[in-house]
mmCIF file of the N, C-alpha and C atoms, coordinates in Angstrom:
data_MODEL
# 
_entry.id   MODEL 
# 
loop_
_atom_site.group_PDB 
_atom_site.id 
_atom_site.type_symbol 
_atom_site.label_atom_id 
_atom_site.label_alt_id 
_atom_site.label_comp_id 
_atom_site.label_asym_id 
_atom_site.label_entity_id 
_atom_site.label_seq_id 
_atom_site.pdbx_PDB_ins_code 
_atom_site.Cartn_x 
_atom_site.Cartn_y 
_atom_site.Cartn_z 
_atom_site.occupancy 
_atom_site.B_iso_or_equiv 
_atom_site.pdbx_formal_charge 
_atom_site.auth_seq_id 
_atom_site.auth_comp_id 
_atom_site.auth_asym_id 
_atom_site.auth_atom_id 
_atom_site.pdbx_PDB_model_num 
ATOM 1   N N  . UNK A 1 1  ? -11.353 118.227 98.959  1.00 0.00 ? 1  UNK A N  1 
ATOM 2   C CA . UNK A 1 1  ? -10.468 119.137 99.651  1.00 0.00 ? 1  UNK A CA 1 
ATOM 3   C C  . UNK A 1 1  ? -9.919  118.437 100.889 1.00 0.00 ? 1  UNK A C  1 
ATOM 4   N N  . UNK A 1 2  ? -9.085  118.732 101.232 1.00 0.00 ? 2  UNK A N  1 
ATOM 5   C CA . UNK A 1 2  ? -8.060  118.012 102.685 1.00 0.00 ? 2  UNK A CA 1 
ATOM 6   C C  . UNK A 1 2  ? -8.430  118.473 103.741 1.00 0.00 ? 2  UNK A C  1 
ATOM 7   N N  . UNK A 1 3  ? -8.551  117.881 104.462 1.00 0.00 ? 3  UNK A N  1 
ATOM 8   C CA . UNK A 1 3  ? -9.219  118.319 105.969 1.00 0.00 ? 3  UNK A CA 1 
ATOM 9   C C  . UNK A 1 3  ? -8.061  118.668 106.840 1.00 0.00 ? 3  UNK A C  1 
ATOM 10  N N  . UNK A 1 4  ? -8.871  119.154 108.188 1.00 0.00 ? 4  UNK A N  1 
ATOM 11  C CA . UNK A 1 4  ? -7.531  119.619 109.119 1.00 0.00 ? 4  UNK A CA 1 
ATOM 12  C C  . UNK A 1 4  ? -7.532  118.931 110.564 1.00 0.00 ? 4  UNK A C  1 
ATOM 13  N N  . UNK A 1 5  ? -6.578  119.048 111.241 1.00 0.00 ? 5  UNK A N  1 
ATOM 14  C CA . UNK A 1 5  ? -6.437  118.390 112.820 1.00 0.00 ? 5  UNK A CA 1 
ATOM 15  C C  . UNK A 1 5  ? -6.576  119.940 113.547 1.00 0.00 ? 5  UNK A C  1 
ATOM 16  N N  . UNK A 1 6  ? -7.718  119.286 114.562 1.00 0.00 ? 6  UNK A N  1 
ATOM 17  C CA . UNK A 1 6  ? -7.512  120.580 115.515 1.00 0.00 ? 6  UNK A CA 1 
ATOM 18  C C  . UNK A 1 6  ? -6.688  120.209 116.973 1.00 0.00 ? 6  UNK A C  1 
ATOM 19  N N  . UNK A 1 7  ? -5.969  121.050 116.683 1.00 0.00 ? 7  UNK A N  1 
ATOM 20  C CA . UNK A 1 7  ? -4.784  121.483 118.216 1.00 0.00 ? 7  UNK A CA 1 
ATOM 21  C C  . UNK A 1 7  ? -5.716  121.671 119.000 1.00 0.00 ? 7  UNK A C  1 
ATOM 22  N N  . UNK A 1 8  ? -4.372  121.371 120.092 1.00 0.00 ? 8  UNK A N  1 
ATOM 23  C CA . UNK A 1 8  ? -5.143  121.260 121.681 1.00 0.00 ? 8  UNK A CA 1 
ATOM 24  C C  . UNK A 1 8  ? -5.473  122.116 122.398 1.00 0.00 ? 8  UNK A C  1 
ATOM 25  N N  . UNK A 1 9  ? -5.235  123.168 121.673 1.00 0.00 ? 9  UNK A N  1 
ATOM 26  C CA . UNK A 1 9  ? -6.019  124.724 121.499 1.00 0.00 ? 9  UNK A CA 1 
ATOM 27  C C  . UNK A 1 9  ? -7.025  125.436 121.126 1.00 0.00 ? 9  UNK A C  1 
ATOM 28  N N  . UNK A 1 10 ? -7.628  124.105 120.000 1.00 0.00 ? 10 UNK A N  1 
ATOM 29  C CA . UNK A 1 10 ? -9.032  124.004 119.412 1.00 0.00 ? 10 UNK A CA 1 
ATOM 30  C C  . UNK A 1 10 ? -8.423  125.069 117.865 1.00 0.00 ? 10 UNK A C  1 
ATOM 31  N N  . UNK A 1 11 ? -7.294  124.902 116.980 1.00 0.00 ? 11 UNK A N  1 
ATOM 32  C CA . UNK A 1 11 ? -6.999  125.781 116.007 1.00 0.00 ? 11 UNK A CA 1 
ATOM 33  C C  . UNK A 1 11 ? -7.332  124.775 115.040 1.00 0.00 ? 11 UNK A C  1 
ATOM 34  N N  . UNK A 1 12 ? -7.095  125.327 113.825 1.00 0.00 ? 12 UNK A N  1 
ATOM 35  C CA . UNK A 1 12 ? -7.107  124.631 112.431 1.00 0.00 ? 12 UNK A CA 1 
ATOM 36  C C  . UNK A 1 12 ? -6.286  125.229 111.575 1.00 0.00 ? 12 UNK A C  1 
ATOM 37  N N  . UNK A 1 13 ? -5.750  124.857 110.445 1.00 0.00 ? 13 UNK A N  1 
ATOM 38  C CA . UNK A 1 13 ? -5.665  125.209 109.221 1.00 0.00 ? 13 UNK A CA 1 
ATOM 39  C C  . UNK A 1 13 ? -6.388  125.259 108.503 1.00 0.00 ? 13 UNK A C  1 
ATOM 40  N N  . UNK A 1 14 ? -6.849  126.252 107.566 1.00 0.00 ? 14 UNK A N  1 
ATOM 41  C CA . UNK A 1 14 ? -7.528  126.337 106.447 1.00 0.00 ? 14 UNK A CA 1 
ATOM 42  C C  . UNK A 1 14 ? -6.394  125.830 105.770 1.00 0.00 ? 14 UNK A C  1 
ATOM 43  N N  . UNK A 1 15 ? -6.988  125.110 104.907 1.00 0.00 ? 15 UNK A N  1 
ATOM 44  C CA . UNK A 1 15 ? -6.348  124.774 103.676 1.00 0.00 ? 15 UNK A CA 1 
ATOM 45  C C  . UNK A 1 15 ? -6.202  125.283 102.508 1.00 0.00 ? 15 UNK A C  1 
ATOM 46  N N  . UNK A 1 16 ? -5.239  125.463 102.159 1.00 0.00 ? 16 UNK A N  1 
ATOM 47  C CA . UNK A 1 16 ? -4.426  126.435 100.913 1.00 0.00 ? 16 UNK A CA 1 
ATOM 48  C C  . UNK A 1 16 ? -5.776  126.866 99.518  1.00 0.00 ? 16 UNK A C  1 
ATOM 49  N N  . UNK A 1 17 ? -6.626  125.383 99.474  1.00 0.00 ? 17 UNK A N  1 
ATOM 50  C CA . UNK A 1 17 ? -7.301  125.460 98.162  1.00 0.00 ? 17 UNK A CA 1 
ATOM 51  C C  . UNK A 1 17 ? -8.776  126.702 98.951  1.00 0.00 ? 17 UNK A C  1 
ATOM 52  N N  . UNK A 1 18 ? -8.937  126.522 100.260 1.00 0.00 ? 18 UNK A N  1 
ATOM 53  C CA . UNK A 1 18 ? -10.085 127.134 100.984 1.00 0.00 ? 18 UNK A CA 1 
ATOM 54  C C  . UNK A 1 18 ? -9.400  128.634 101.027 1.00 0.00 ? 18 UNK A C  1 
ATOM 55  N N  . UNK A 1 19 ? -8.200  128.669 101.209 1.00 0.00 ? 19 UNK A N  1 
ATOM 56  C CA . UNK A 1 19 ? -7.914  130.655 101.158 1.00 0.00 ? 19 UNK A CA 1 
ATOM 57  C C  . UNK A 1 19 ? -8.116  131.166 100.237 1.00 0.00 ? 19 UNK A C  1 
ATOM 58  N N  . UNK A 1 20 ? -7.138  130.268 99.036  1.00 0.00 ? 20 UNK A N  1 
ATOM 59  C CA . UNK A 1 20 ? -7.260  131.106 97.829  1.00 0.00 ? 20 UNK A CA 1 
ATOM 60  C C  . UNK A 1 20 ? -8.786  131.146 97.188  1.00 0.00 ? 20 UNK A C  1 
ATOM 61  N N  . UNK A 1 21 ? -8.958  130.546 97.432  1.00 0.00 ? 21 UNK A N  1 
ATOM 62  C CA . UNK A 1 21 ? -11.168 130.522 96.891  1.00 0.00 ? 21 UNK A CA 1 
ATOM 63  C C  . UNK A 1 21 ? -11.878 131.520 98.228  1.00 0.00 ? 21 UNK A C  1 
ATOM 64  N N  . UNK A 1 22 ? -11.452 131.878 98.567  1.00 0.00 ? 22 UNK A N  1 
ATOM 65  C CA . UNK A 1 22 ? -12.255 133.219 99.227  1.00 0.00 ? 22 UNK A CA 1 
ATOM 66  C C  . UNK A 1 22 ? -11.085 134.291 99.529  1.00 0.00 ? 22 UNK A C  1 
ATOM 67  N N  . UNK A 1 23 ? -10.074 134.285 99.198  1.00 0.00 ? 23 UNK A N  1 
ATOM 68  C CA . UNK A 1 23 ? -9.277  135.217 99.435  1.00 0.00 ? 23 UNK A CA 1 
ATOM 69  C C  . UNK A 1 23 ? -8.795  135.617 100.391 1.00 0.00 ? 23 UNK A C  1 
ATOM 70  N N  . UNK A 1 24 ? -8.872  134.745 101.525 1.00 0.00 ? 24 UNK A N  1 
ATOM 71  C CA . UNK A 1 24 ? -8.398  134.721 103.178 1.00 0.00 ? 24 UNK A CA 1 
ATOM 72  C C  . UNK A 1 24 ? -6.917  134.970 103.138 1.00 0.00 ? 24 UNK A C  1 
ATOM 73  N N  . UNK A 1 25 ? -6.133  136.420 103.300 1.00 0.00 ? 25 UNK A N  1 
ATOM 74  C CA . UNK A 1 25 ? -5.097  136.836 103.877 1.00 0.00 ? 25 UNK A CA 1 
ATOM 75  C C  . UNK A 1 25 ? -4.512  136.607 105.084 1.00 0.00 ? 25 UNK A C  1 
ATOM 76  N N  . UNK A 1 26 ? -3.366  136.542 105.390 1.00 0.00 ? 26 UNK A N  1 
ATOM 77  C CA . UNK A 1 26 ? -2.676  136.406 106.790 1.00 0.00 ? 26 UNK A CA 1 
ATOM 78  C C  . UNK A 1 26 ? -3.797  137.737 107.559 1.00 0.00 ? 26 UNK A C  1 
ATOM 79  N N  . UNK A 1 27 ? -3.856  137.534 108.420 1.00 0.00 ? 27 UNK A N  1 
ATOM 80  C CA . UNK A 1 27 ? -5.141  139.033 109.374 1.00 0.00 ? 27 UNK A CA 1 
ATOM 81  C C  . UNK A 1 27 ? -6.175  138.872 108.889 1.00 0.00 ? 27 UNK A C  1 
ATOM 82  N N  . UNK A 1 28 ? -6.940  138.131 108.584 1.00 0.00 ? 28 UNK A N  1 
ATOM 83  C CA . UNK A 1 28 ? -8.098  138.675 107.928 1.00 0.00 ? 28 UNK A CA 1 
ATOM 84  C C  . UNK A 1 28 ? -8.902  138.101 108.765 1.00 0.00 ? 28 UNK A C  1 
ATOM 85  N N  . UNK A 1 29 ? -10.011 138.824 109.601 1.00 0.00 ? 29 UNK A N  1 
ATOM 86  C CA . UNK A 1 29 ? -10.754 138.053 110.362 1.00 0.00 ? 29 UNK A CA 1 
ATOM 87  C C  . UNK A 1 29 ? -11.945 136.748 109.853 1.00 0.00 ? 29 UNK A C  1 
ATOM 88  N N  . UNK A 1 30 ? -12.352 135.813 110.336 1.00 0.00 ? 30 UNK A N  1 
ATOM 89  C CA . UNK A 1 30 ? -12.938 134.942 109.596 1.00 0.00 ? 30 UNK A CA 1 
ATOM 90  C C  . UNK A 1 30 ? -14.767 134.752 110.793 1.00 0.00 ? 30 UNK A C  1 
ATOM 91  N N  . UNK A 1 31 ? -15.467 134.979 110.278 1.00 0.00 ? 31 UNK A N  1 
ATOM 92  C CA . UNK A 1 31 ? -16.711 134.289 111.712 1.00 0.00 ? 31 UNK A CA 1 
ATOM 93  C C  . UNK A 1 31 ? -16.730 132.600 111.149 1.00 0.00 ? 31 UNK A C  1 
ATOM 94  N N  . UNK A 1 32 ? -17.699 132.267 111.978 1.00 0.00 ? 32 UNK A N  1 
ATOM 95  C CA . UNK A 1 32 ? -17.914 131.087 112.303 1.00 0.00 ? 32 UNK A CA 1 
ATOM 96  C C  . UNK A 1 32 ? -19.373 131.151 112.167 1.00 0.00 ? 32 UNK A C  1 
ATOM 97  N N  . UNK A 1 33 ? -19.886 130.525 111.270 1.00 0.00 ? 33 UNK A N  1 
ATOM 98  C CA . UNK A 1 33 ? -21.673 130.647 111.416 1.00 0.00 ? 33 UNK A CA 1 
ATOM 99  C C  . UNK A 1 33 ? -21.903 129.001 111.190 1.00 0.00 ? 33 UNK A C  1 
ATOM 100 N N  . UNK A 1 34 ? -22.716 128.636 112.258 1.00 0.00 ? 34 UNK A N  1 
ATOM 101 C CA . UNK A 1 34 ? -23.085 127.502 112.940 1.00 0.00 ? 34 UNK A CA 1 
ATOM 102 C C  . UNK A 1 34 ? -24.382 127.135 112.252 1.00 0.00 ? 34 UNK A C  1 
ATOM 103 N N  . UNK A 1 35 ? -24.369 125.990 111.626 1.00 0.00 ? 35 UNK A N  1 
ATOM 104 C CA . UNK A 1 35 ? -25.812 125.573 110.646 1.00 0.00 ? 35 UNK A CA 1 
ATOM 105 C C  . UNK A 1 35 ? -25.740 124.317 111.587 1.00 0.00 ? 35 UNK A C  1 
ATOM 106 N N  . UNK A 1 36 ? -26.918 123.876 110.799 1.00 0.00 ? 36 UNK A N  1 
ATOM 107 C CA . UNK A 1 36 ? -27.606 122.114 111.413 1.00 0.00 ? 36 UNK A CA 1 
ATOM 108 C C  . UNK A 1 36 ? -26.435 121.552 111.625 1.00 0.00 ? 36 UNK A C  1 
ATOM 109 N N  . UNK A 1 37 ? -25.775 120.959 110.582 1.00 0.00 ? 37 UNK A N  1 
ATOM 110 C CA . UNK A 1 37 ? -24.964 120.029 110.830 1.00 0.00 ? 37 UNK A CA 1 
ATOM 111 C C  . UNK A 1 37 ? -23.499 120.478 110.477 1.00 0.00 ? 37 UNK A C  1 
ATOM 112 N N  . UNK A 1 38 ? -22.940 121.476 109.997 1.00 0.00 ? 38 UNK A N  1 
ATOM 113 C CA . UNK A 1 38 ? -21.915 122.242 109.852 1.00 0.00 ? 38 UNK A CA 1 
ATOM 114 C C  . UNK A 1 38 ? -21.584 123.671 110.119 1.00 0.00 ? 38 UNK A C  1 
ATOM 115 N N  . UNK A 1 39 ? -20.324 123.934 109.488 1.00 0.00 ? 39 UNK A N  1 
ATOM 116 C CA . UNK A 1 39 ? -19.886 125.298 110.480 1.00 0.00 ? 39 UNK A CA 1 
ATOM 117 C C  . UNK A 1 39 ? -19.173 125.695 109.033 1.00 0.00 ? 39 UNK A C  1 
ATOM 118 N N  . UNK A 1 40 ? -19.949 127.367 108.885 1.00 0.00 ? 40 UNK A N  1 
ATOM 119 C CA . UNK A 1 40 ? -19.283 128.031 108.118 1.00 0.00 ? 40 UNK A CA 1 
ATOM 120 C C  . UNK A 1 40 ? -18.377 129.157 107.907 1.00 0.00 ? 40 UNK A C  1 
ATOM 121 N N  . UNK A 1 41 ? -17.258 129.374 107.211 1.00 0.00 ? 41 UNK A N  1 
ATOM 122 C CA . UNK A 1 41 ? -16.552 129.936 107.793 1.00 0.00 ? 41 UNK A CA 1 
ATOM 123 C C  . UNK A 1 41 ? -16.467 131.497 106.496 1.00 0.00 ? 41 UNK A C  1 
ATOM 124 N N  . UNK A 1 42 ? -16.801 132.655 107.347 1.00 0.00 ? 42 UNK A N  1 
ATOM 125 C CA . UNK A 1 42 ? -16.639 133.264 106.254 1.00 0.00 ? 42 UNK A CA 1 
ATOM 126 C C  . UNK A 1 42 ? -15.846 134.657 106.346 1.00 0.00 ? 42 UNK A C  1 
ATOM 127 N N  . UNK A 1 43 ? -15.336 134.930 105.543 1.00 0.00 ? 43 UNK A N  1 
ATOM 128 C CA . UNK A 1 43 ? -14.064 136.525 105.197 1.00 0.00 ? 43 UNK A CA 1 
ATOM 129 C C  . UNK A 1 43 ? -15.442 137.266 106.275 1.00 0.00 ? 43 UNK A C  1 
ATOM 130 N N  . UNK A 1 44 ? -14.455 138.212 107.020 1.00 0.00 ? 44 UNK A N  1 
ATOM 131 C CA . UNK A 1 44 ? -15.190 139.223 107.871 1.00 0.00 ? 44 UNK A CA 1 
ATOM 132 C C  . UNK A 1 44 ? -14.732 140.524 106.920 1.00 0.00 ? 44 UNK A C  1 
ATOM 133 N N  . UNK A 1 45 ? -16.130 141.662 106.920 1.00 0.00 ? 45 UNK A N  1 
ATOM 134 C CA . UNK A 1 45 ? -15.795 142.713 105.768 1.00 0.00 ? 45 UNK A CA 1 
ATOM 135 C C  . UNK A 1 45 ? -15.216 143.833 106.397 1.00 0.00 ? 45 UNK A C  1 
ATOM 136 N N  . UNK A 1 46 ? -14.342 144.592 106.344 1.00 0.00 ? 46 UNK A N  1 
ATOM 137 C CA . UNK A 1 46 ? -14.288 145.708 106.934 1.00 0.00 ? 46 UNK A CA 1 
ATOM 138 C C  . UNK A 1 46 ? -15.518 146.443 106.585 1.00 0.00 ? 46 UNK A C  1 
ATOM 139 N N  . UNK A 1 47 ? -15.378 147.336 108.398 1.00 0.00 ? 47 UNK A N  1 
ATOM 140 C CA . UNK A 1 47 ? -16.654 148.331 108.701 1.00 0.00 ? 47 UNK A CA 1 
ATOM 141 C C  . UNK A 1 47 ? -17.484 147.474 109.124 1.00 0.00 ? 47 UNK A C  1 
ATOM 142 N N  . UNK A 1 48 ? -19.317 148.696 109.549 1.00 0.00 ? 48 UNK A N  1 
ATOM 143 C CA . UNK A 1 48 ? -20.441 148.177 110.040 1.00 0.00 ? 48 UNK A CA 1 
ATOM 144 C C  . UNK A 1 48 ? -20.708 147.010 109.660 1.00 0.00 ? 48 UNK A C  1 
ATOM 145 N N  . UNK A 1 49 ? -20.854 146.661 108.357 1.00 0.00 ? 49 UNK A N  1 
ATOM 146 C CA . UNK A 1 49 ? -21.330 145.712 107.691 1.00 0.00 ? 49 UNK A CA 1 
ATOM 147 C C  . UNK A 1 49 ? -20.958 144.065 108.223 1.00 0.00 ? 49 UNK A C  1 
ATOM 148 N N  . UNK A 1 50 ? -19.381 144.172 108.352 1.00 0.00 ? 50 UNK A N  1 
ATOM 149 C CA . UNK A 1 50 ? -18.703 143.266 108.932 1.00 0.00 ? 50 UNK A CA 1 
ATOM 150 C C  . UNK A 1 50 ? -18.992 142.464 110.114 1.00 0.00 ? 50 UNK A C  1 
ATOM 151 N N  . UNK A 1 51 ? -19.832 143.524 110.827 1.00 0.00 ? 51 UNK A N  1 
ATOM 152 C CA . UNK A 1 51 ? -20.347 143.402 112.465 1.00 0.00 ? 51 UNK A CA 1 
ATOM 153 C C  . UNK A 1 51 ? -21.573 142.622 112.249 1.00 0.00 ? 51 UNK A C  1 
ATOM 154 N N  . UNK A 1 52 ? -22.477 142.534 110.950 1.00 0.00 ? 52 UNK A N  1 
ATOM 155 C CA . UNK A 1 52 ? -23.722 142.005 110.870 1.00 0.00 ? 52 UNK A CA 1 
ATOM 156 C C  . UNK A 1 52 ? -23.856 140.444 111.353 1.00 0.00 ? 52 UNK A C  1 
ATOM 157 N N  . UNK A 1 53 ? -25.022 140.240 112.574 1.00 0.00 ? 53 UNK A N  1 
ATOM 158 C CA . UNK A 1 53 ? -24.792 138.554 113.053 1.00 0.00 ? 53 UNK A CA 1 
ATOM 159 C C  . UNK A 1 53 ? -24.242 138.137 113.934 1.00 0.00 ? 53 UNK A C  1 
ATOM 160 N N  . UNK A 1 54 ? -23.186 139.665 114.725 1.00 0.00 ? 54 UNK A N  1 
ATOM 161 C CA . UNK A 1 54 ? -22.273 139.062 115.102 1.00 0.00 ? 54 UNK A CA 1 
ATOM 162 C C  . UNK A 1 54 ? -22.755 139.030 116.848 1.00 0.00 ? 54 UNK A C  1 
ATOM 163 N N  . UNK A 1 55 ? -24.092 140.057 116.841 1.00 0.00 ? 55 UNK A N  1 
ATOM 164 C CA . UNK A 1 55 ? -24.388 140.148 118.419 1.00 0.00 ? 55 UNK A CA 1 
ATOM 165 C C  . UNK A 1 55 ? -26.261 138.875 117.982 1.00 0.00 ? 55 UNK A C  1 
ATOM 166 N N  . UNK A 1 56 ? -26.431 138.583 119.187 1.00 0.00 ? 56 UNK A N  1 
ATOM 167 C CA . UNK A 1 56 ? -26.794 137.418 119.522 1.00 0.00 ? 56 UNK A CA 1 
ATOM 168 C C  . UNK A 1 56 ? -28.306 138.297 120.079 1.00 0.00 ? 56 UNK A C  1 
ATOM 169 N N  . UNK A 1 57 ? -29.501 138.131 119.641 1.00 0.00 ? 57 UNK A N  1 
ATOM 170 C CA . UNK A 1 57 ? -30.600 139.027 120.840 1.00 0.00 ? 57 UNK A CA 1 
ATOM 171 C C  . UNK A 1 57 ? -31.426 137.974 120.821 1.00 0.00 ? 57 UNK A C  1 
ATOM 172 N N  . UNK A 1 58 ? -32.610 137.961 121.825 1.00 0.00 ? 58 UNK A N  1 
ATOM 173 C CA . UNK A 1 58 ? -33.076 137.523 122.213 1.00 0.00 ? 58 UNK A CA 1 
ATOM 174 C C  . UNK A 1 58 ? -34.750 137.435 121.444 1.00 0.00 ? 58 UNK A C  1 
ATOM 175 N N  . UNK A 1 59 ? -34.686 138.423 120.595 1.00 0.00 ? 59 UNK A N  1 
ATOM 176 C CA . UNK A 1 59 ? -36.162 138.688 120.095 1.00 0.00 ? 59 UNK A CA 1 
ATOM 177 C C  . UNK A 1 59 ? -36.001 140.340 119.255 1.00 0.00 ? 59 UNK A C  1 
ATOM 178 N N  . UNK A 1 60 ? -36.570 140.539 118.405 1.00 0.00 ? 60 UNK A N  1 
ATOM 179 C CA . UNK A 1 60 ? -36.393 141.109 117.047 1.00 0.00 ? 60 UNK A CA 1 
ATOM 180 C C  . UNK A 1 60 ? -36.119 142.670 118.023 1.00 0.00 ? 60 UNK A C  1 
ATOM 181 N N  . UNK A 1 61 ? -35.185 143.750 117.653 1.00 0.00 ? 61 UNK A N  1 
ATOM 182 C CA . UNK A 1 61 ? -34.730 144.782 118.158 1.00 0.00 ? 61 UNK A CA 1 
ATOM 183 C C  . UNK A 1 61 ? -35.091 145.816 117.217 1.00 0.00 ? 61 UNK A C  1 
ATOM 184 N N  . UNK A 1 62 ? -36.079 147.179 117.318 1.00 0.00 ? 62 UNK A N  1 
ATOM 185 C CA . UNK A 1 62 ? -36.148 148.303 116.778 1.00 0.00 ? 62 UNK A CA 1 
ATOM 186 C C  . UNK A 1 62 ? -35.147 149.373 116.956 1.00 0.00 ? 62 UNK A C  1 
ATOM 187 N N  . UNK A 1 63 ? -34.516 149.036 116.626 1.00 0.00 ? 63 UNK A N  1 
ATOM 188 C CA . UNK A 1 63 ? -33.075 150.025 116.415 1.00 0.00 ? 63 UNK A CA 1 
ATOM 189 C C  . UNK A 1 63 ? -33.995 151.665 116.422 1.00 0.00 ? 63 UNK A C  1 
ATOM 190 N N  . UNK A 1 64 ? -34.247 151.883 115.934 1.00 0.00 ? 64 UNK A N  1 
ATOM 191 C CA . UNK A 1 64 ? -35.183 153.309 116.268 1.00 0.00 ? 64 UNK A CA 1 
ATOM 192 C C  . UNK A 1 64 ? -34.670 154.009 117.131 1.00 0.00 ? 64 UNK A C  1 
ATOM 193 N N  . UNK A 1 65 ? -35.481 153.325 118.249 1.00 0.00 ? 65 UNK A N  1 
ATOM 194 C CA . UNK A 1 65 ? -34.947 153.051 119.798 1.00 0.00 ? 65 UNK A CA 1 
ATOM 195 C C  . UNK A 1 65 ? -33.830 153.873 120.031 1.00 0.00 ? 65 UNK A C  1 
ATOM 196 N N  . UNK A 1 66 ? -32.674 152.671 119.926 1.00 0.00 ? 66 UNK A N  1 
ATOM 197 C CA . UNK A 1 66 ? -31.400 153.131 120.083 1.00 0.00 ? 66 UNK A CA 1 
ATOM 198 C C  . UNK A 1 66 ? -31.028 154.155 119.405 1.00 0.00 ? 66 UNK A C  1 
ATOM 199 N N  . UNK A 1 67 ? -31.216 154.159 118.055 1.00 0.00 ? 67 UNK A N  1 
ATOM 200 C CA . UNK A 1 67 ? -30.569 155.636 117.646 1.00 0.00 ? 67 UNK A CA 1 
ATOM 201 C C  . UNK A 1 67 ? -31.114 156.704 118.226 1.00 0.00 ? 67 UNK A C  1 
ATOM 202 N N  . UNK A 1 68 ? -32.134 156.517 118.770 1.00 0.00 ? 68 UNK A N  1 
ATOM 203 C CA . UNK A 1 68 ? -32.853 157.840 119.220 1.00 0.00 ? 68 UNK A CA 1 
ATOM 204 C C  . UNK A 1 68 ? -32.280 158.324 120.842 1.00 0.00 ? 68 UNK A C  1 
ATOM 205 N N  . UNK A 1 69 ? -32.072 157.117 121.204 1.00 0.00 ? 69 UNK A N  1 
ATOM 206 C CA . UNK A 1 69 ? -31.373 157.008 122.609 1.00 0.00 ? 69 UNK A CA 1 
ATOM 207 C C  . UNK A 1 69 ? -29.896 157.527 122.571 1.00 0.00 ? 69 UNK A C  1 
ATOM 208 N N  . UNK A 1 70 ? -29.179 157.189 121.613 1.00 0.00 ? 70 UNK A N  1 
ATOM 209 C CA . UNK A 1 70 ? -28.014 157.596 121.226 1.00 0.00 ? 70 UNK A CA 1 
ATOM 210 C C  . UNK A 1 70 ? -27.746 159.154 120.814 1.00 0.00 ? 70 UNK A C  1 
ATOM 211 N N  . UNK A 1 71 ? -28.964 159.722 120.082 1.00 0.00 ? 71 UNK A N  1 
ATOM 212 C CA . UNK A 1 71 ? -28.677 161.072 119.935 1.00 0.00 ? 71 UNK A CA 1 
ATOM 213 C C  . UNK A 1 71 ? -28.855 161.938 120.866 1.00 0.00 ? 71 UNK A C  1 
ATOM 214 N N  . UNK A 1 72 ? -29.670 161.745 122.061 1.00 0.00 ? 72 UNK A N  1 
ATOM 215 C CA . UNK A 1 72 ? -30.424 162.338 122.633 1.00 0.00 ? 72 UNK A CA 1 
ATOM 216 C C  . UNK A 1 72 ? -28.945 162.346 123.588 1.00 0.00 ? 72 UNK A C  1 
ATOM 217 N N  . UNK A 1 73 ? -28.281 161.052 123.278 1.00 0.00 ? 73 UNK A N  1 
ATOM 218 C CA . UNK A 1 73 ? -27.162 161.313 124.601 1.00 0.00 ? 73 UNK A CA 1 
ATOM 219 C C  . UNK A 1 73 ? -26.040 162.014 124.099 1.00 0.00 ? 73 UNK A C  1 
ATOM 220 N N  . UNK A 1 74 ? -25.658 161.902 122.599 1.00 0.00 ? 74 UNK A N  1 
ATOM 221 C CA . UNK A 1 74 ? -25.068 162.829 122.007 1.00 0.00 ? 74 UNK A CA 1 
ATOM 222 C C  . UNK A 1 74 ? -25.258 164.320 122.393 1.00 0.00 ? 74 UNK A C  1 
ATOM 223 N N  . UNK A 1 75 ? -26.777 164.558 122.338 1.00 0.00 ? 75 UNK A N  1 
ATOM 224 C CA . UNK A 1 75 ? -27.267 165.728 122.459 1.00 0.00 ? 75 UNK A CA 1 
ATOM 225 C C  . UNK A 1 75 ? -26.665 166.730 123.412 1.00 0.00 ? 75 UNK A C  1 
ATOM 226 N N  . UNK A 1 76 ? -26.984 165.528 124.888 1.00 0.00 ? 76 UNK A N  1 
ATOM 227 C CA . UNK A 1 76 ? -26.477 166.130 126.123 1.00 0.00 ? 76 UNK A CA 1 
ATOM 228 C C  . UNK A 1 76 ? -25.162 166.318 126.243 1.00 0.00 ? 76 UNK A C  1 
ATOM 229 N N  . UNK A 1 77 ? -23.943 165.783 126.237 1.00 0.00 ? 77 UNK A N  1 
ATOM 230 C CA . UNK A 1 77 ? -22.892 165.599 125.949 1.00 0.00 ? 77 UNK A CA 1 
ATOM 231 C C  . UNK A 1 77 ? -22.572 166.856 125.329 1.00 0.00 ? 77 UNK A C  1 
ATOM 232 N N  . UNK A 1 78 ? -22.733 167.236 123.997 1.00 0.00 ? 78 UNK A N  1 
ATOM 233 C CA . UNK A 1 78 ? -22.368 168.579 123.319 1.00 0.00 ? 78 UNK A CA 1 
ATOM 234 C C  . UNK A 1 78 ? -22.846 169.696 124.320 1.00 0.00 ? 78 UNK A C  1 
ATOM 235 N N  . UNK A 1 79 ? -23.723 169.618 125.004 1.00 0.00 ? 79 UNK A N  1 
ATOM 236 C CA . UNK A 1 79 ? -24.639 170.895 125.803 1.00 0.00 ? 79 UNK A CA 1 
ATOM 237 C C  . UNK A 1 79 ? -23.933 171.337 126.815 1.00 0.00 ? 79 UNK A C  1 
ATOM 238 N N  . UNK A 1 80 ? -23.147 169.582 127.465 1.00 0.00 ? 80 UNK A N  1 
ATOM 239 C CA . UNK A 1 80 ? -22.811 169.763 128.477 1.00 0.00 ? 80 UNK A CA 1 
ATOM 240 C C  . UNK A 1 80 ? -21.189 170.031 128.612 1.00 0.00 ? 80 UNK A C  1 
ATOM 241 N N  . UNK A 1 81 ? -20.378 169.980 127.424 1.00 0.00 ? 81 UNK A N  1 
ATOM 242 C CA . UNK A 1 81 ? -19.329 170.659 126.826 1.00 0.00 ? 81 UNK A CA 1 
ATOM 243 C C  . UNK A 1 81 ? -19.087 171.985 126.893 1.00 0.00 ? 81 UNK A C  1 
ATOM 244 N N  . UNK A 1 82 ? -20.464 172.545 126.361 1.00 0.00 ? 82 UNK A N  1 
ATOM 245 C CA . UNK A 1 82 ? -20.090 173.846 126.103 1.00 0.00 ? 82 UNK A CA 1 
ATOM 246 C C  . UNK A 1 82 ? -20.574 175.177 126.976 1.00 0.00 ? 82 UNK A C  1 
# 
């Protein structure tokens, strides 16, 4: 496959044979996932799912937690509406 020059902007081209083999549209967001010695580039999905990887933590997160934190503020919010 043909490689690309990166601008002094830090851009690239994907190359024609790399879109059509994953189906990369004009808009289509792409991540960047960083291995040992290369960088992969992959179709971002629409929705939650899409978002997976994309935040960075520090040590394993019980979401629990948060949803529980989240409803509870939901909670108040509606109470404090009405």
């Amino acid at each position: 496959m043909k490689g690309s020059k990166v601008s002094s902007k830090g851009q690239i081209t994907l190359p024609i044979e790399a879109r059509k083999h994953l189906n990369i549209q004009p808009g289509v967001r792409v991540r960047f996932v960083l291995e040992k010695d290369c960088i992969r580039i992959v179709p971002v999905e629409n929705g939650i799912e899409g978002l997976r990887g994309t935040i960075q933590v520090c040590k394993p997160q019980d979401f629990k937690v948060f949803r529980h934190q989240a409803m509870k503020e939901l909670a108040n919010e509606r109470n404090t509406h009405h």
